[in-house]
Biopython code that builds the backbone (N, CA, C, O; Angstrom):
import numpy as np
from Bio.PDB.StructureBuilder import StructureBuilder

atoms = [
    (1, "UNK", "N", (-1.231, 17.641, 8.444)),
    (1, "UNK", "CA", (-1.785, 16.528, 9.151)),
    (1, "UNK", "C", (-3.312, 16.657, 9.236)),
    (1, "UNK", "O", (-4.077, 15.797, 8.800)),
    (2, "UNK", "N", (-3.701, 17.800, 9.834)),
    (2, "UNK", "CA", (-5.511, 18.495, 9.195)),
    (2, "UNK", "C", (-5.847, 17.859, 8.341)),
    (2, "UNK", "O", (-6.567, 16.861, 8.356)),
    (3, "UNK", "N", (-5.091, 18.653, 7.055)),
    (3, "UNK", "CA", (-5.578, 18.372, 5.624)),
    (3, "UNK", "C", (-5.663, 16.995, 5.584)),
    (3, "UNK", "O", (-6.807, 16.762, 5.194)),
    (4, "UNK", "N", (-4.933, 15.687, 5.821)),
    (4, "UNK", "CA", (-5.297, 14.569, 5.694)),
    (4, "UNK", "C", (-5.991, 13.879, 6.479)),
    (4, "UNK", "O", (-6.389, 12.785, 6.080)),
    (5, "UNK", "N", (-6.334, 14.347, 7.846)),
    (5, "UNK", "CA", (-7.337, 13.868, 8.166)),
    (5, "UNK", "C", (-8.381, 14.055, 7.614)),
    (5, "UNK", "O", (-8.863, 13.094, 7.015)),
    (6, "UNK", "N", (-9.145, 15.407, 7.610)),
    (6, "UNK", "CA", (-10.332, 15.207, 6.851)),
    (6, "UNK", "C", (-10.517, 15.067, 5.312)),
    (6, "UNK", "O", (-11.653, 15.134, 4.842)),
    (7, "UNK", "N", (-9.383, 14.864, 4.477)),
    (7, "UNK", "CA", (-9.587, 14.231, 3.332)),
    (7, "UNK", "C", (-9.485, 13.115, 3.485)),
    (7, "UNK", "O", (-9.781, 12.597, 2.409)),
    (8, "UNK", "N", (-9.140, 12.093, 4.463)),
    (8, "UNK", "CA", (-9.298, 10.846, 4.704)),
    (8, "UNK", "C", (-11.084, 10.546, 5.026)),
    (8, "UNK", "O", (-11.871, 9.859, 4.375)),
    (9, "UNK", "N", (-11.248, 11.136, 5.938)),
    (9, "UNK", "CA", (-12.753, 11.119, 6.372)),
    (9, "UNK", "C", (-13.671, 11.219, 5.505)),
    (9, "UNK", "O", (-14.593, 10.405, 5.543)),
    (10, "UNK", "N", (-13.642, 12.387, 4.367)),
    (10, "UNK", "CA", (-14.359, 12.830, 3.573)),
    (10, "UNK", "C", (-14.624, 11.354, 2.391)),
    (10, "UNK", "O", (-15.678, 10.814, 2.054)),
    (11, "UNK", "N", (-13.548, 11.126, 2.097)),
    (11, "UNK", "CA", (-13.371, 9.632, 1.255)),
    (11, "UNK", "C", (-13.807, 8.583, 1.823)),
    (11, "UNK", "O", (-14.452, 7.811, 1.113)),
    (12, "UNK", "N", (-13.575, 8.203, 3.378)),
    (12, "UNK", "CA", (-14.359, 7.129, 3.791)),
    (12, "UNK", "C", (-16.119, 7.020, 3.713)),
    (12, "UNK", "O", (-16.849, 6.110, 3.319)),
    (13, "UNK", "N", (-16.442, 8.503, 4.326)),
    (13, "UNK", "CA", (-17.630, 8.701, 3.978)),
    (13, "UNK", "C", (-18.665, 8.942, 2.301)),
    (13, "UNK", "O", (-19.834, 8.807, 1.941)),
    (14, "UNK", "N", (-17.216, 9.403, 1.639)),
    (14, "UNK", "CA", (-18.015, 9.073, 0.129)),
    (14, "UNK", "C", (-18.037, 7.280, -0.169)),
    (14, "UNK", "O", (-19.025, 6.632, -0.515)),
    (15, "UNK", "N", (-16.490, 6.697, 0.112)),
    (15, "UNK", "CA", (-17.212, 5.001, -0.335)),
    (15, "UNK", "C", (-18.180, 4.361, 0.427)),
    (15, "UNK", "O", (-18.927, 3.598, -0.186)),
    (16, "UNK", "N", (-18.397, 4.542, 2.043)),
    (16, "UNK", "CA", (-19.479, 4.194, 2.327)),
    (16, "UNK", "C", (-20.850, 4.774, 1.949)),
    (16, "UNK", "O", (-21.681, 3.885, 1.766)),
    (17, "UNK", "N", (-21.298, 5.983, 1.786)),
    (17, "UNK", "CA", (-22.323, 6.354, 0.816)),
    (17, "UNK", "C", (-22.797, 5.299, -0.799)),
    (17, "UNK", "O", (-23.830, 4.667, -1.019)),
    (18, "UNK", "N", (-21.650, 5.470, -1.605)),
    (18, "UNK", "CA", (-21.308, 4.634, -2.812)),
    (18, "UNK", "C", (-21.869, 3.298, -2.874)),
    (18, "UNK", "O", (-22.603, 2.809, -3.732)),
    (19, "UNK", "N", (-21.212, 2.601, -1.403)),
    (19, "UNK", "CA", (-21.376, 1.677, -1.172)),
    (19, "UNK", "C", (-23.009, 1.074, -0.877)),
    (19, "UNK", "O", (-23.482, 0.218, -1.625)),
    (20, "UNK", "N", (-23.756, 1.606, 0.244)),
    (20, "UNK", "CA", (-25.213, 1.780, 0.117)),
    (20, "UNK", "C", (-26.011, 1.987, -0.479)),
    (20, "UNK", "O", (-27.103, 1.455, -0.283)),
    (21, "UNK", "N", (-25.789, 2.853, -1.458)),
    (21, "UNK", "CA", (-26.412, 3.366, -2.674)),
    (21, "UNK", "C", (-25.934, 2.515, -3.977)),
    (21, "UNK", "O", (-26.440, 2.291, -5.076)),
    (22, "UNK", "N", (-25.247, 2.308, -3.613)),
    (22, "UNK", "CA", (-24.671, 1.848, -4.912)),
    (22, "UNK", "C", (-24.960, 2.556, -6.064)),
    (22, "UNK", "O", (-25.878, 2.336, -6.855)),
    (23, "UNK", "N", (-23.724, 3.822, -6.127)),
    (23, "UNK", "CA", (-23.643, 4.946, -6.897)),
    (23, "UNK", "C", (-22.243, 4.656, -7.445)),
    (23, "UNK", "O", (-21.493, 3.705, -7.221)),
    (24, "UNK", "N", (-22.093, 5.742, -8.233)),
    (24, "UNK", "CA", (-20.160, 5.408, -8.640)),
    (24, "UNK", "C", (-19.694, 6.644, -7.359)),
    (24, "UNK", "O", (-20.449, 7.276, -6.621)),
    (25, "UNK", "N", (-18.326, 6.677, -7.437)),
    (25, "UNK", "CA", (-17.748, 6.466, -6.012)),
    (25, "UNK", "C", (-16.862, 7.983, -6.616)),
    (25, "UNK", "O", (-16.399, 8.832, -5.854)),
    (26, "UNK", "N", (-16.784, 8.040, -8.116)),
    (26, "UNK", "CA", (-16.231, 9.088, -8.746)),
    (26, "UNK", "C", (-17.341, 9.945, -9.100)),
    (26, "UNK", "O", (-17.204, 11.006, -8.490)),
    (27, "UNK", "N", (-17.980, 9.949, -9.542)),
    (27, "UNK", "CA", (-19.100, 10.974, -9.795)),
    (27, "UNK", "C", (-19.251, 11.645, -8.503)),
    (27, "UNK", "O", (-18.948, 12.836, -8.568)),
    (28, "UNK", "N", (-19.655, 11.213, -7.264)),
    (28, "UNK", "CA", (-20.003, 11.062, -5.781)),
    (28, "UNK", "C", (-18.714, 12.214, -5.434)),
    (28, "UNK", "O", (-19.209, 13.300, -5.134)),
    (29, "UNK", "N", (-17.702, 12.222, -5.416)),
    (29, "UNK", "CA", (-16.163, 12.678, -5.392)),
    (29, "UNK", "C", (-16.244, 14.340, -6.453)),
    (29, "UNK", "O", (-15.855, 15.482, -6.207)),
    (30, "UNK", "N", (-16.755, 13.885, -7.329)),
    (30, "UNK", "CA", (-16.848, 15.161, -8.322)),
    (30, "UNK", "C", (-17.768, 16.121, -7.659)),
    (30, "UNK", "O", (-17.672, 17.327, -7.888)),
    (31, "UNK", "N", (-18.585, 15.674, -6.911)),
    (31, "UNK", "CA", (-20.076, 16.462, -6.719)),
    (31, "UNK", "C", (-19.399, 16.935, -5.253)),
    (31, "UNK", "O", (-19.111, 18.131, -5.281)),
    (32, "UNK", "N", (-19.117, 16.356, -4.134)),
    (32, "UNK", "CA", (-18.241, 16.792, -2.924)),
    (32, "UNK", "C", (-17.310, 17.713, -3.301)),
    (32, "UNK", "O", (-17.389, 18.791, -2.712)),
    (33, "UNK", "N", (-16.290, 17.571, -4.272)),
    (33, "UNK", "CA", (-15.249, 18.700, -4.517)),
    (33, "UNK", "C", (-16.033, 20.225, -5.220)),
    (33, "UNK", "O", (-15.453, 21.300, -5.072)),
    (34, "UNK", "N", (-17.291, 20.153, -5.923)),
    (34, "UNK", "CA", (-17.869, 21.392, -6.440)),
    (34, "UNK", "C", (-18.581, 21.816, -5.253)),
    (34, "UNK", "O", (-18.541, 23.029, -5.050)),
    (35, "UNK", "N", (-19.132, 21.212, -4.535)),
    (35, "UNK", "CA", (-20.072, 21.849, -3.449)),
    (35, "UNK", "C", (-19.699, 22.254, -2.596)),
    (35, "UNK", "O", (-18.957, 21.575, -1.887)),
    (36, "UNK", "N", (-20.220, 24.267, -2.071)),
    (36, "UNK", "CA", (-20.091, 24.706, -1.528)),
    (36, "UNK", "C", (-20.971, 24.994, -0.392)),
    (36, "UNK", "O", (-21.983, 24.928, -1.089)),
    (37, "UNK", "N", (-21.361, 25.214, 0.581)),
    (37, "UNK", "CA", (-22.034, 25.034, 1.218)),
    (37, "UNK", "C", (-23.503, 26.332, 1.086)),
    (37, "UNK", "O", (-23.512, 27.545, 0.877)),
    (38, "UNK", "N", (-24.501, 25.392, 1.310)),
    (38, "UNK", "CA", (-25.734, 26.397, 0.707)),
    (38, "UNK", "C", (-25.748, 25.699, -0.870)),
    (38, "UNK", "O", (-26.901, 25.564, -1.280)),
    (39, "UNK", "N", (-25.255, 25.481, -1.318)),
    (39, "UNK", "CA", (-25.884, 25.234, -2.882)),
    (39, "UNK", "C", (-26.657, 24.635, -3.232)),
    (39, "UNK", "O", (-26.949, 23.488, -2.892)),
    (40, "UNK", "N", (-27.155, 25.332, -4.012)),
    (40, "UNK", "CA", (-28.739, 24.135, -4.442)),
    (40, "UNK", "C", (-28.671, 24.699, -5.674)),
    (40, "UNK", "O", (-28.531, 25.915, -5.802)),
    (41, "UNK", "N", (-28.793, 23.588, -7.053)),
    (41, "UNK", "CA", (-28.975, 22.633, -6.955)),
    (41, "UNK", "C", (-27.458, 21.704, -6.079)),
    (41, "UNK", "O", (-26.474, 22.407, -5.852)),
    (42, "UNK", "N", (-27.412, 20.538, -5.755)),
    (42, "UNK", "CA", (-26.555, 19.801, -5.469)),
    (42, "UNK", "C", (-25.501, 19.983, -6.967)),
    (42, "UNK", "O", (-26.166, 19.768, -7.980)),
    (43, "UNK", "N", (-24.433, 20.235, -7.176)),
    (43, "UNK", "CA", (-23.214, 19.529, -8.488)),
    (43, "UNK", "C", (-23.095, 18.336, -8.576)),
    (43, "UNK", "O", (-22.820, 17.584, -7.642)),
    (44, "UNK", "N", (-23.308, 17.995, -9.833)),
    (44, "UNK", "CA", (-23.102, 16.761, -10.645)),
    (44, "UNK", "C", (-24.101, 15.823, -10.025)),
    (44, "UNK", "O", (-23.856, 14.617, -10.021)),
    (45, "UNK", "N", (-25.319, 16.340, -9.449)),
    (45, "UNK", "CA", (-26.081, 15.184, -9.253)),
    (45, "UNK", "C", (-26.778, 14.440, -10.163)),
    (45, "UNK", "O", (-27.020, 13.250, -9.957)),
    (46, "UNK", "N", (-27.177, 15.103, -11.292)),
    (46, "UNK", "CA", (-27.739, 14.057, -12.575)),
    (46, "UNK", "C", (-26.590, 12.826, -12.780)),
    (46, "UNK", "O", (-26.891, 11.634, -12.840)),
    (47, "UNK", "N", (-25.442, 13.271, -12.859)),
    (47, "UNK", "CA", (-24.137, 12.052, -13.184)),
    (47, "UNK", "C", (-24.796, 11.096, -11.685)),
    (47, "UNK", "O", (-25.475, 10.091, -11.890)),
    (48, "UNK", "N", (-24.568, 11.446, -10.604)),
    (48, "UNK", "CA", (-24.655, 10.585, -9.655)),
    (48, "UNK", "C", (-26.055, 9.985, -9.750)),
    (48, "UNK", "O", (-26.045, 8.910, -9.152)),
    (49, "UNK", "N", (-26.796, 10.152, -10.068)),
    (49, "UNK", "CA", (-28.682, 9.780, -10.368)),
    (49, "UNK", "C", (-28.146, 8.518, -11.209)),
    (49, "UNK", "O", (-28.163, 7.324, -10.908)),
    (50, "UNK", "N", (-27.560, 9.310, -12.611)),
    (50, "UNK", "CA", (-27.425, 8.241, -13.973)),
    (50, "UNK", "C", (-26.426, 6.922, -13.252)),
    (50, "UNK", "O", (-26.495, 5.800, -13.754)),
    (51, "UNK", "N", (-25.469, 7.201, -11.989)),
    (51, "UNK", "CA", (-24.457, 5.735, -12.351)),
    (51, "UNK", "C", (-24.732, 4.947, -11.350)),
    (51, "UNK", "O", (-23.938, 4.061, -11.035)),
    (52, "UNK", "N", (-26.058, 5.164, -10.599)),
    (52, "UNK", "CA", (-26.945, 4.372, -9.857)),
    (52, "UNK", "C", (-26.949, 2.674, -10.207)),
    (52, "UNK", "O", (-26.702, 2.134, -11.285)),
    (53, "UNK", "N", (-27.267, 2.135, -9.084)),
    (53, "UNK", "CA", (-27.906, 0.539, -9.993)),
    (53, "UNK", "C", (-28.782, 0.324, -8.900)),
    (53, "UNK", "O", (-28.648, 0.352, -7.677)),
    (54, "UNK", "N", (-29.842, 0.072, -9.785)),
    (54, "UNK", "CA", (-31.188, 0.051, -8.771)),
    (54, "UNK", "C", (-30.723, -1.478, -8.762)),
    (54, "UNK", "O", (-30.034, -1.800, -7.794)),
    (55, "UNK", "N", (-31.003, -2.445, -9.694)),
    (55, "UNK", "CA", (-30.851, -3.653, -9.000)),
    (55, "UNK", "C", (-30.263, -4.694, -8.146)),
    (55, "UNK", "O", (-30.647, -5.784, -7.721)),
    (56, "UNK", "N", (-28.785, -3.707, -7.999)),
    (56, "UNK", "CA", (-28.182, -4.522, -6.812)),
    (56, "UNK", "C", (-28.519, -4.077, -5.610)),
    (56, "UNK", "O", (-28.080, -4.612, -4.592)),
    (57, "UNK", "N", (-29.669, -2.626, -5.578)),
    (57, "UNK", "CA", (-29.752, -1.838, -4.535)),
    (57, "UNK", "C", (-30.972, -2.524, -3.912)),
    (57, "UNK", "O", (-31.306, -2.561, -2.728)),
    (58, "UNK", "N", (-31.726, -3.216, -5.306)),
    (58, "UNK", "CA", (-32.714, -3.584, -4.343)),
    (58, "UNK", "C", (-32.996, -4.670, -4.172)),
    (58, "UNK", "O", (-33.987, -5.127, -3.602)),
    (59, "UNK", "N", (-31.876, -5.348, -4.803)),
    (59, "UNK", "CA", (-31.145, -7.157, -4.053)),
    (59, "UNK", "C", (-31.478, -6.406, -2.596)),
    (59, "UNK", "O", (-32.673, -6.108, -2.605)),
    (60, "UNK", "N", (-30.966, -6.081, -1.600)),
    (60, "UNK", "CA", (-30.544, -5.902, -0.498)),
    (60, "UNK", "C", (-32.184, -5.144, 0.184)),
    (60, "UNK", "O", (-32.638, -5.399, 1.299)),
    (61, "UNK", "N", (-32.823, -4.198, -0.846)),
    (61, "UNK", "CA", (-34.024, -3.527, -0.280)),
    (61, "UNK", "C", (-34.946, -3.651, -1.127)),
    (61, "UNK", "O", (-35.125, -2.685, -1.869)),
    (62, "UNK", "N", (-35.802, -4.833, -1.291)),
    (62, "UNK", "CA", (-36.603, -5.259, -2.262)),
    (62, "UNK", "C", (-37.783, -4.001, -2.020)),
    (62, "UNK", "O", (-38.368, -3.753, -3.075)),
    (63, "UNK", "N", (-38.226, -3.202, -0.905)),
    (63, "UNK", "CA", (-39.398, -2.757, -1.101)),
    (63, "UNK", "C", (-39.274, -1.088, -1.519)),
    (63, "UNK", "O", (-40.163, -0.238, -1.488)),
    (64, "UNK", "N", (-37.778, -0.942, -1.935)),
    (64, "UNK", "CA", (-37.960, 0.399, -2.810)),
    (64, "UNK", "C", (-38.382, 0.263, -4.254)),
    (64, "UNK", "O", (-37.961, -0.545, -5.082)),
    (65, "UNK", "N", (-39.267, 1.179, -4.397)),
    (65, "UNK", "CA", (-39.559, 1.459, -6.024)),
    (65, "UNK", "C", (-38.251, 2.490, -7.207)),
    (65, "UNK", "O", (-37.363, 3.328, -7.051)),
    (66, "UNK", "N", (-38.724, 1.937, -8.034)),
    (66, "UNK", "CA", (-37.809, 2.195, -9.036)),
    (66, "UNK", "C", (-38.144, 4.015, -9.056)),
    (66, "UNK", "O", (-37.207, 4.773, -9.309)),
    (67, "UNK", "N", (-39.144, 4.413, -8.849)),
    (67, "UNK", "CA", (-38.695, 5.687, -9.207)),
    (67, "UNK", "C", (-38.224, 6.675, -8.136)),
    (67, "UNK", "O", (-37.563, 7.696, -8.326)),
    (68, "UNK", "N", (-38.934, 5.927, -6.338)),
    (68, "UNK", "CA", (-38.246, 6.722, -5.174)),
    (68, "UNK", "C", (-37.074, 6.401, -4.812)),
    (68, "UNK", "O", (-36.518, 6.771, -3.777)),
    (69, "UNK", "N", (-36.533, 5.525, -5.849)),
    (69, "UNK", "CA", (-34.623, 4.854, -5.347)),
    (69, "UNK", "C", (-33.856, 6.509, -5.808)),
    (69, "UNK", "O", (-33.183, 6.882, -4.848)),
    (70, "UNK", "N", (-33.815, 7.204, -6.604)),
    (70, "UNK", "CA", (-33.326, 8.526, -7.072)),
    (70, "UNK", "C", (-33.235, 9.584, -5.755)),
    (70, "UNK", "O", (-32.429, 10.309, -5.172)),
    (71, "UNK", "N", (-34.553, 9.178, -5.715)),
    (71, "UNK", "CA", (-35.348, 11.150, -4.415)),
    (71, "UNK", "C", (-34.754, 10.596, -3.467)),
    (71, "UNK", "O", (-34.005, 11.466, -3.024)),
    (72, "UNK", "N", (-34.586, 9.364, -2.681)),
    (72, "UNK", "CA", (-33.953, 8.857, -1.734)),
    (72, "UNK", "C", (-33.006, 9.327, -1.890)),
    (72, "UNK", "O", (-32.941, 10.515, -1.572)),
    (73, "UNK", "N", (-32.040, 8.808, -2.333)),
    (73, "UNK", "CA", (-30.304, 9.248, -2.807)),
    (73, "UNK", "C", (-30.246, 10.469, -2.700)),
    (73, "UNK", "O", (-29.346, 10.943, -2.007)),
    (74, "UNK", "N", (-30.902, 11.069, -3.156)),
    (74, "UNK", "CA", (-30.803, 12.580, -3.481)),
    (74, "UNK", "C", (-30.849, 13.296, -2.176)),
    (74, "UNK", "O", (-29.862, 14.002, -1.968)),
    (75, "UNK", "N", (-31.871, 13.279, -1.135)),
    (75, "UNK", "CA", (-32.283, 13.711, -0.078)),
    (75, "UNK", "C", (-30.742, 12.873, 0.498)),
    (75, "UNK", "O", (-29.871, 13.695, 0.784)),
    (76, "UNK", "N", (-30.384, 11.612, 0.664)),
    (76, "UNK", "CA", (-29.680, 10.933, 1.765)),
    (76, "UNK", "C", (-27.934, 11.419, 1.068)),
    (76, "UNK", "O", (-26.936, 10.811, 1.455)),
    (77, "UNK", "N", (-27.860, 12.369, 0.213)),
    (77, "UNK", "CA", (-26.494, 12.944, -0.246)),
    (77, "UNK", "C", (-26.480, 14.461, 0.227)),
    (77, "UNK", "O", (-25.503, 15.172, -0.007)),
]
sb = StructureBuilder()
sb.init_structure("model")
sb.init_model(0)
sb.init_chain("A")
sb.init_seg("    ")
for serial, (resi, resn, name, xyz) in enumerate(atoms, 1):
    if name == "N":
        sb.init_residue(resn, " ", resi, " ")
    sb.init_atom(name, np.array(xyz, "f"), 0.0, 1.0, " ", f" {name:<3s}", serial, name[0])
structure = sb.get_structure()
């Protein structure tokens, strides 16, 4: 019952991430299941960088730039 709670949680909080960012939601999932705590670099964050979409991201936040939409994400994952 544990175990599914916080694998429930963990998933809500990756599609809402996904969702804001508008990242893929599987890459995002790949990088949570490798990471251990303390690690740096982040896992699979180039995949999560690459399945980005800046332009629906910045439908919604016209005054980010194309190259701090990444470092954002990055820092806010």
């Amino acid at each position: 019952m544990k175990r599914h709670f916080f694998t429930q949680e963990r998933n809500q909080l990756i599609q809402a991430f996904a969702n804001e960012w508008f990242a893929s939601e599987e890459e995002l999932q790949s990088s949570a299941m490798q990471y251990m705590i303390g690690m740096d670099p982040i896992p699979n964050m180039g995949a999560v960088i690459e399945s980005k979409n800046y332009e629906e991201y910045r439908s919604i936040h016209p005054e980010m730039k194309p190259f701090k939409y990444p470092q954002a994400m990055k820092r806010a994952w």
